[in-house]
Each structure stands twice: as structure tokens, then as C-alpha cells.
C-alpha positions as CSV (number, residue, x, y, z in Angstrom):
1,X,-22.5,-0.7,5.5
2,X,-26.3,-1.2,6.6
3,X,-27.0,2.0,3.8
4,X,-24.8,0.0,1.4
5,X,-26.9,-3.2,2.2
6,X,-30.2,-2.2,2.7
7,X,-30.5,-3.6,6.0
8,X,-30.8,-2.5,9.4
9,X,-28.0,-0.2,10.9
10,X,-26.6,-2.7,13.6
11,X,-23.9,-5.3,13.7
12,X,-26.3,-8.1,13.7
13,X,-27.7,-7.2,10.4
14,X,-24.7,-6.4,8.8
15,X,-23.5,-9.8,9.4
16,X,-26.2,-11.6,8.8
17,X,-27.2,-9.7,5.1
18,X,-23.2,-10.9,4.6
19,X,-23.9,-14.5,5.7
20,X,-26.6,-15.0,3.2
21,X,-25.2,-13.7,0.2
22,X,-22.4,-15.8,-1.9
23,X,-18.7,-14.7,-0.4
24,X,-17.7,-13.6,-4.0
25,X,-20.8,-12.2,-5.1
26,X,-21.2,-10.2,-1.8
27,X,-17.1,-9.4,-2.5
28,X,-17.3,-8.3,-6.5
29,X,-20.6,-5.9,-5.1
30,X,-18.6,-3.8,-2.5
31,X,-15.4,-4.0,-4.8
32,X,-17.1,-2.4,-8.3
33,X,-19.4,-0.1,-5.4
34,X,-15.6,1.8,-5.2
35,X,-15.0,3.2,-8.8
36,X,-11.7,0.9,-8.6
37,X,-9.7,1.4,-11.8
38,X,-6.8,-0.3,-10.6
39,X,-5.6,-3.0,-8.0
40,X,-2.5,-3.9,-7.1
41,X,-2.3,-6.5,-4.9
42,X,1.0,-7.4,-2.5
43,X,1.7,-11.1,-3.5
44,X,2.9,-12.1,-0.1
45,X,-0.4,-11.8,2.2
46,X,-2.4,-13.5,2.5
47,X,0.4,-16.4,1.8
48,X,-0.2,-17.9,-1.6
49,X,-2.7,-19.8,-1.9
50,X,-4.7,-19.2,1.4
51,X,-6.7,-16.4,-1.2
52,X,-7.5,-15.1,-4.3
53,X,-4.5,-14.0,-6.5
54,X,-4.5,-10.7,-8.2
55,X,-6.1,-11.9,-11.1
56,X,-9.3,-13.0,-9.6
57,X,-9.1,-10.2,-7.6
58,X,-9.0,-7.9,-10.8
59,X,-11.9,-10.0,-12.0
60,X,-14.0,-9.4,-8.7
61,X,-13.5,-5.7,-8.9
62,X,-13.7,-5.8,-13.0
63,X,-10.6,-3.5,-13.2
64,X,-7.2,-4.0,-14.0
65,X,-4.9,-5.8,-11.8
66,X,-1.3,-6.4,-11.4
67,X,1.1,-8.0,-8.1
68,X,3.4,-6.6,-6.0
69,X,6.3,-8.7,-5.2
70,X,6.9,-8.7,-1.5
71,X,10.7,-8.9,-0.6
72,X,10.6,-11.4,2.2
73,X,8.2,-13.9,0.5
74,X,11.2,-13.9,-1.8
75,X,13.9,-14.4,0.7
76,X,11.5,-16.9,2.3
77,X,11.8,-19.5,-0.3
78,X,15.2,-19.8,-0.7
79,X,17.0,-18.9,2.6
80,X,20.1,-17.5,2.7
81,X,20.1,-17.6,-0.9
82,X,20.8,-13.4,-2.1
83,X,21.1,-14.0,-5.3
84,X,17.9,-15.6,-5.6
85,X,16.6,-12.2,-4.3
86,X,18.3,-10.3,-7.0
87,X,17.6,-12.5,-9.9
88,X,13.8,-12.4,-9.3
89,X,14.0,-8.8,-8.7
90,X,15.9,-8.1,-11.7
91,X,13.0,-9.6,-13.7
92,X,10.7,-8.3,-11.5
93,X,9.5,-5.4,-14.4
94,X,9.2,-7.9,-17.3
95,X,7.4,-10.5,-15.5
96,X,4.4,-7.9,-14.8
97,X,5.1,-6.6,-11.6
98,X,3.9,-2.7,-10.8
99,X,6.0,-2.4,-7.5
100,X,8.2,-4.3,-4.8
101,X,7.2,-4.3,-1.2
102,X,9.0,-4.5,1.7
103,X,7.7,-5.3,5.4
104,X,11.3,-5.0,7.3
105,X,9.0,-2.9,9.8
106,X,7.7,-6.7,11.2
107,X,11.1,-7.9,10.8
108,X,13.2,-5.9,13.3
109,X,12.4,-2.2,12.5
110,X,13.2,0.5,9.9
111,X,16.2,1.1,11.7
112,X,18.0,-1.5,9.2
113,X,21.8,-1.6,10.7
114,X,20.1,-3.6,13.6
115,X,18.9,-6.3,12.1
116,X,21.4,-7.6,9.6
117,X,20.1,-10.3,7.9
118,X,16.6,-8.2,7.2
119,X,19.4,-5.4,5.8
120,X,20.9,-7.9,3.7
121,X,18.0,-8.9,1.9
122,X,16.4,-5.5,1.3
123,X,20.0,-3.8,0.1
124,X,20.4,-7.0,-2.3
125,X,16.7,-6.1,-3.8
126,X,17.3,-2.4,-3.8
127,X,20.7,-2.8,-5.8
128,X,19.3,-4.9,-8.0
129,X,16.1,-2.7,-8.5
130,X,18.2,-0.1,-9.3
131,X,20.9,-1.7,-11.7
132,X,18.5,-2.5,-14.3
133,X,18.5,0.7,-14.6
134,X,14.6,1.1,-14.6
135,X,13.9,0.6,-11.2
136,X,10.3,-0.3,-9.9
137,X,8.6,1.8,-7.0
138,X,9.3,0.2,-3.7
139,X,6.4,0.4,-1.1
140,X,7.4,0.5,2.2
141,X,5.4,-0.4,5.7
142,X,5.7,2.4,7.6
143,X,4.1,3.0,11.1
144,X,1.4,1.0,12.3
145,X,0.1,-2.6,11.9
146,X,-0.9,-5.7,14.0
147,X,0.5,-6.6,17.6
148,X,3.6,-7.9,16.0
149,X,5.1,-5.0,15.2
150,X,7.3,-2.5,17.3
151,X,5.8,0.6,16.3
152,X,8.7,3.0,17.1
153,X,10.7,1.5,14.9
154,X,8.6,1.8,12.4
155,X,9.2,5.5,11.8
156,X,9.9,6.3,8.2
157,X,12.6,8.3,9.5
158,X,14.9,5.8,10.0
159,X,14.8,5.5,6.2
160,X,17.0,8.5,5.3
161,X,20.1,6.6,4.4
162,X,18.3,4.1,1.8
163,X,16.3,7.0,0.6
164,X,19.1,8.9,-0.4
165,X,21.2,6.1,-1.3
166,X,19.0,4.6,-4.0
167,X,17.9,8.2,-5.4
168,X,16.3,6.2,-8.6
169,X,14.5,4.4,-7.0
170,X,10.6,6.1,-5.5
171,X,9.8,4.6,-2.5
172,X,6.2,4.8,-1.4
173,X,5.8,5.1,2.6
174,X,2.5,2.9,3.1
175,X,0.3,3.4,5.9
176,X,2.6,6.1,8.2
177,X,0.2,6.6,11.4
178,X,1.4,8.4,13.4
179,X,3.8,9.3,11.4
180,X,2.0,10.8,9.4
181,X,3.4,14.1,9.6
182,X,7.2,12.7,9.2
183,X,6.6,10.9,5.9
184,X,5.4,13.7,4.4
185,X,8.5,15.8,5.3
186,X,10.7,13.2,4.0
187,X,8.0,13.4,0.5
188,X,9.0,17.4,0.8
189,X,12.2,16.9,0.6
190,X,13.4,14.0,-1.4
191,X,12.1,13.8,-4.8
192,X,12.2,10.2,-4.6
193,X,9.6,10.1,-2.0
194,X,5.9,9.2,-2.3
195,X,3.3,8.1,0.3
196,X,-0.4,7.1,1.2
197,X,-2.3,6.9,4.0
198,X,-3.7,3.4,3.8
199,X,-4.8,1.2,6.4
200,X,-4.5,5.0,8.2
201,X,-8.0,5.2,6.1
202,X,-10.6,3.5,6.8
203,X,-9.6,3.2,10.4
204,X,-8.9,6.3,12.3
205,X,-11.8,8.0,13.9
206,X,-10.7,11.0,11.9
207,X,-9.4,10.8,8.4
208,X,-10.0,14.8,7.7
209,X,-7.2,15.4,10.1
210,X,-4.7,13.2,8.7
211,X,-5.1,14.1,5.4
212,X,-4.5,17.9,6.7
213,X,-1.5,16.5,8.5
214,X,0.0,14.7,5.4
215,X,-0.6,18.3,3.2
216,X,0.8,20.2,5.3
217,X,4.4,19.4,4.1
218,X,3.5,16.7,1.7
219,X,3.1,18.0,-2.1
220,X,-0.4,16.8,-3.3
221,X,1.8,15.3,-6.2
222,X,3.5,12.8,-3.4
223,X,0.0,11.6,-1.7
224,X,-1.7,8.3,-2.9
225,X,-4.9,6.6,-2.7
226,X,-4.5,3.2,-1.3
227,X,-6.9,1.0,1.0
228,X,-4.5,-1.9,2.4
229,X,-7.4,-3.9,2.4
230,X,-6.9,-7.7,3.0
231,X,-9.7,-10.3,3.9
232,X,-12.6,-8.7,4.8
233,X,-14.5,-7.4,0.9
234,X,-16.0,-4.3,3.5
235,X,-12.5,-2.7,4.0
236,X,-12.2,-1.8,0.1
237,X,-15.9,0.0,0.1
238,X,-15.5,2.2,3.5
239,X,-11.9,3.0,2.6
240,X,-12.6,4.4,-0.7
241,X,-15.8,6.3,0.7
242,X,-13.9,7.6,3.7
243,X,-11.3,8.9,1.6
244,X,-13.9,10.4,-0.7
245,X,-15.2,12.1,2.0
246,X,-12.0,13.4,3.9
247,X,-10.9,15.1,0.7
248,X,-14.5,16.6,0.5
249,X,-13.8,17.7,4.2
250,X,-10.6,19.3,3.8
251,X,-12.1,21.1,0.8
252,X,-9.4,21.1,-1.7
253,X,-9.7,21.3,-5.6
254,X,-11.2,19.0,-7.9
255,X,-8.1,18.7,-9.5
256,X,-5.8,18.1,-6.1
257,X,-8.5,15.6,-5.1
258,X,-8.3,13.5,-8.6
259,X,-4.8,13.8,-8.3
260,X,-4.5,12.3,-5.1
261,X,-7.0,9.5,-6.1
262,X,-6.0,8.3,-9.6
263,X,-3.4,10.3,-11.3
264,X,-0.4,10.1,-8.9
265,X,-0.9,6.3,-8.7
266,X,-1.0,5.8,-12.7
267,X,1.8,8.3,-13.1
268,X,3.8,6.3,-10.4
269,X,3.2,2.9,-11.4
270,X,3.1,3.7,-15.0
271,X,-1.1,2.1,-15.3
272,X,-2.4,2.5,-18.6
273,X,-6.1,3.3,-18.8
């Protein structure tokens, strides 16, 4: 960050170059510094209105931007209410949404028959998604997160049934430490299958190694870019450089490595450029 800023390399100065520079300004600087074509930004967090939506965020970044509806902000608005969950999925493609998200990993695990009412509201969305016929990617959290969450049941293991239930619908495995390994076996082997490493990158200590972990079952067709950066405008610049230089590390292709950081994701998504 201090190379990014032109300051000197410690904590102190970091902060305080961030302090005296306007929030968006200082933002839109480490945002365009990433070669961000697209964002896609989950709709749920942080809750609406405590942040900038995905338009300003696009406008920040000066790239294209769409939402992703999160499931549970849904359900949250009218509890209890299932068909309320269907009907704004249903239109979920024609009111300009790239993808659905689910976070049932904070609400009781991946392991859905054990939390009913959390398995309610994600089979209502996923039948839905998948009657119109068209169905939209569905991201998934998978693995690790804040305190809140029980990380062993937030294996993307536990998502064999769904997976090969809905077999229309791609689901995209977000995050997946330390399961890294697991989602991309279940990439190998279901074509439905995608995942990323975010959040994973920027934070572990050594990105090289996951990204050989993912590949080693995981078709470079199945792996995304992604940041899961919330809050704090740093996040978006060291993820994209980290990744840049994992891929570097690993050494593969130009091609693999473009793949992996654009392609997949417009192919998925269906992004026009």
C-alpha cells in the first residue's frame, strides 16, 4: 500500500495518507489502480443503505456494474412469506441482476436438512431460478468468514444434493478456505460447478499455494477472479495484485491466466464488453 501511496512503508503512514485524502477519491484511485472491467456487487451487505449501491460503485471503479440479489435479504423483508421469494427471483434476470447469492453458511450450515426454514427459503429460490427456464448463477458462501460462522459446516460438500438436483443451474462456490481442495473436486465433476477463491485472496499468507490447490482438480475453465471486498477501498487493490501475482507464481499460460481473470467470469455471467 505505502508503494501504491507514495508514503512510508508502515501502518502509521498508510493511515494517515488515507485520512487526508477524500473517502471517494482515495476509493475511485485504488478501484481504477485494479484494471476492473466488471463489478458485481452482492445487494445485501453492507445492508441497504449503510453504502454505496452498485451503481456508484460502478462509477467509482469507472467499469460496468451490476447487483447480486442476496437470498436472505429477500426472505428478510417479508418473513415467512415464500412466494415473495419466488416472485422476486423469477424476475430476478429482467430486472438486471447478474447472479443470486446465498449465505445459508451464517444461517445454520451447508448441511441444509438441519435447518429447515433456511432450506425452505433457498429450495423456493432455486426452483424458481430454475423454472424460468434461464436460470441465473447462484454464488454460494462456502468455507470461511467472520466469527459468526460455524466453519465446518461450511464445507461445499454438503452441497451434493442441490448441486445435482438443480443441474441448470451453475452454482459458484465463493471463498472455499480450506476447502479449497473439495470445491474444486466438486468443479471436476459436476458440470454445473464453478468457484473462486475470494476473500481466500487477499488474505492468506500464501495465495500461490491455493491457487495450486484449486488446479489440481479444478478445470482452469471453473476458477474465477473475485475479491469479496466490502468496506475498506484497500481490499479491491491488494486482491487483484495478489492474484496477479499468484498466477505469475504458479507459472501458467497467458491464456489459463486471462481465463481465470476475465473470460470465465464474462462467459458465466453473460458481461458484455
Amino acid at each position: 500500500m505505502a508503494e501504491r501511496l507514495g508514503c512510508e512503508a508502515t501502518e502509521q503512514a498508510v493511515y494517515e495518507r488515507r485520512l487526508a485524502t477524500d473517502p471517494d477519491e482515495y476509493a475511485a484511485s485504488l478501484l481504477r489502480a485494479t484494471g476492473t472491467e466488471w463489478l458485481l456487487v452482492d445487494d445485501g451487505y453492507p445492508a441497504p443503505g449503510s453504502g454505496h449501491d452498485w451503481k456508484k460503485m460502478g462509477e467509482l471503479a469507472a467499469c460496468a456494474a451490476a447487483p447480486v440479489m442476496r437470498l436472505e435479504r429477500v426472505a428478510e423483508e417479508a418473513p415467512g412469506n415464500l412466494d415473495n421469494v419466488r416472485d422476486e427471483v423469477t424476475a430476478a434476470r429482467t430486472d438486471g441482476f447478474a447472479a443470486l447469492k446465498t449465505i445459508a453458511a451464517y444461517r445454520g450450515g451447508l448441511e441444509l436438512d438441519l435447518v429447515p426454514l433456511v432450506r425452505d427459503v433457498l429450495l423456493a429460490a432455486l426452483e424458481a431460478n430454475e423454472a424460468t427456464g434461464d436460470p441465473l448463477p447462484v454464488q454460494v458462501h462456502a468455507g470461511f468468514g467472520d466469527s459468526d460462522l460455524h466453519l465446518p459446516r461450511a464445507n461445499p460438500g454438503y452441497l451434493k444434493p442441490v448441486i445435482e438436483r438443480f443441474r441448470e443451474t451453475p452454482f459458484v462456490l465463493l471463498h472455499c478456505y480450506p476447502y479449497v481442495r473439495e470445491a474444486g473436486w466438486l468443479a471436476h465433476v459436476y458440470g454445473n460447478v464453478y468457484f473462486d477463491l475470494s476473500l481466500t485472496i487477499p488474505h492468506v499468507g500464501r495465495p500461490a499455494e491455493r491457487v495450486r490447490e484449486a488446479l489440481e482438480l479444478g478445470p482452469v475453465s471453473k476458477l474465477l477472479y473475485a475479491s469479496d471486498a466490502a468496506l475498506t477501498p484497500e481490499l479491491y487493490f491488494l486482491a487483484a495484485r495478489r492474484w496477479r501475482g499468484a498466477l505469475a507464481e504458479v507459472g501458467l499460460p497467458e491464456e489459463d491466466c486471462r481465463a481465470i481473470l476475465r473470460e470465465n467470469a464474462l462467459a458465466l455471467y453473460r458481461l458484455a464488453v
